[in-house]
C-alpha positions as CSV (number, residue, x, y, z in Angstrom):
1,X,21.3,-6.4,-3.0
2,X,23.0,-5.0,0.2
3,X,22.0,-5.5,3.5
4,X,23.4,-3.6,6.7
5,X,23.1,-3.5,10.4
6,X,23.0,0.1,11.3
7,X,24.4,1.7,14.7
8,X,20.9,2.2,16.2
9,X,19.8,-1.3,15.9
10,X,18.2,-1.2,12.8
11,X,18.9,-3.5,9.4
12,X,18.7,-1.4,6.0
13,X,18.1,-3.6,2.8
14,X,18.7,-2.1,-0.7
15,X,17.1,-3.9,-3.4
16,X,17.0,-3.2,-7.1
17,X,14.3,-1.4,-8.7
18,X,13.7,-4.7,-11.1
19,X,13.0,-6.7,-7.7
20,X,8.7,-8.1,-7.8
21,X,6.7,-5.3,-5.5
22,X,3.8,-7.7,-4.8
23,X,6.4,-10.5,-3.4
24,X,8.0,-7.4,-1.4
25,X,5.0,-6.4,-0.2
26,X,4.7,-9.7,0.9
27,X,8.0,-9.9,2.7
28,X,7.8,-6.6,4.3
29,X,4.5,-7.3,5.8
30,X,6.3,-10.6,6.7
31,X,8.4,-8.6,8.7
32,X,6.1,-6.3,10.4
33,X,4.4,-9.7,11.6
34,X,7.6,-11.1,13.4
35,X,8.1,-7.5,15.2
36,X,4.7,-7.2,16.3
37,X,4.4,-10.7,18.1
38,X,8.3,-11.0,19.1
39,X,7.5,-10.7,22.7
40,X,3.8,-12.5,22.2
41,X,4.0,-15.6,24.7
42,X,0.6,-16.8,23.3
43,X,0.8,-20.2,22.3
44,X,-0.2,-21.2,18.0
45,X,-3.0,-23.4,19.5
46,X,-4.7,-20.3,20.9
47,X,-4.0,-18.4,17.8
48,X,-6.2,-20.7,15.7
49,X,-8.4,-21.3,18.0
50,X,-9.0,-17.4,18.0
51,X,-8.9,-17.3,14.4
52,X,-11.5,-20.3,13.9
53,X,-13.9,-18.1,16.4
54,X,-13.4,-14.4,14.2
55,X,-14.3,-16.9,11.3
56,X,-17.4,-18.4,12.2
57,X,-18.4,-15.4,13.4
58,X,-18.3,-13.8,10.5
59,X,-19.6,-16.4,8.3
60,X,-22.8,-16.4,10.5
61,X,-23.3,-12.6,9.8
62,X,-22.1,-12.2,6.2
63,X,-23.7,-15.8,4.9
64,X,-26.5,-14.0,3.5
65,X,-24.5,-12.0,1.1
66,X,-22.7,-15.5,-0.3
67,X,-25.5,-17.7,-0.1
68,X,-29.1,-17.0,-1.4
């Protein structure tokens, strides 16, 4: 494995072929997650609160399908 800072303020990671896709998969979407709320100022609380409200939400219109 190699990893590498790059002039343009970028990090390059080479990784053997023989490395688990699903568990990179997992990291790389890892990653995308802490560049996409680096500059997010909402607090965790608000998150889940969020999260909890998508849920129910969905659960109330898709109950049907799970329950009978």
């Amino acid at each position: 494995m190699l990893i590498e800072r790059t002039d343009n303020d970028k990090i390059v990671i080479t990784l053997p072929l023989s490395v688990d896709s699903f568990g990179l998969q997992r990291l790389i979407d890892y990653a995308k997650y802490l560049d996409a709320t680096a500059k997010s100022k909402a607090k965790q609380a608000d998150v889940d609160k969020l999260a909890d409200e998508v849920n129910a939400t969905w659960w109330a219109k898709n109950r049907k399908r799970f329950i009978r």
